[in-house]
N, C-alpha and C positions, 0 to 999 in steps of 0.2 A: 200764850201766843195766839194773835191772831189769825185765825183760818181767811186764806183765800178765796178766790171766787169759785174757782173749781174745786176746790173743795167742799163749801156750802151746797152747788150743786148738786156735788155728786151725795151728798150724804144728804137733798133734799129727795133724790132721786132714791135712794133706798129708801126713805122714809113714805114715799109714794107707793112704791112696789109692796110694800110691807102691810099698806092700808087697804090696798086694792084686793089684798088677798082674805081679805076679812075673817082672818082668824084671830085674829088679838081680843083681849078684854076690853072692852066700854071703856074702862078706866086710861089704859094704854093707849088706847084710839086715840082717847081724848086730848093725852099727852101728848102722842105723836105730832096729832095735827097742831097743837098750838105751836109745838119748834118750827112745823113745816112753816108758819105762818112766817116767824120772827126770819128765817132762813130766805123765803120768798122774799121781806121785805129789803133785805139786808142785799141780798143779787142786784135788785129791783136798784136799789140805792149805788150801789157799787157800778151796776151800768151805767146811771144816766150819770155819774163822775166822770167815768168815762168819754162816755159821747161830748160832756163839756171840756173834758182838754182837748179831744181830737178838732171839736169846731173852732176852738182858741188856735189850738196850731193853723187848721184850716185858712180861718182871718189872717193871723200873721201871716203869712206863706203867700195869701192871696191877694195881697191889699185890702183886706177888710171885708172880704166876699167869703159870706158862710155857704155849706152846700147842706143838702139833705143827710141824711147816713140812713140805712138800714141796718137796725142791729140783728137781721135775718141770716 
């Protein structure tokens, strides 16, 4: 099954907390960070999906007038 957004987050977000604390092995680290990566890219990917249906609704809705978004 695939994981949601906030789930990737949040299991990016222990995998951050887990590296920061720099007790793991070399080897582990190394793992860690590669998932962080594929995890990062994967949100990264999943928001800007995102922000293109909201501007699609946005044009529909608007007559064709797109707006800024903040994903802040």
């Amino acid at each position: 099954m695939e994981m949601n957004f906030e789930d990737k987050l949040s299991e990016l977000e222990t995998i951050v907390e887990k590296l920061e604390k720099g007790q793991l092995p070399l080897e582990e680290s190394l793992e860690l960070f590669e998932h962080a990566i594929t995890l990062s890219r994967e949100c990264n990917n999943m928001l800007k999906s995102a922000k293109q249906k909201v501007e699609k609704l946005i044009e529909e809705d608007n007559d064709l007038r797109s707006e800024e978004m903040s994903l802040n």
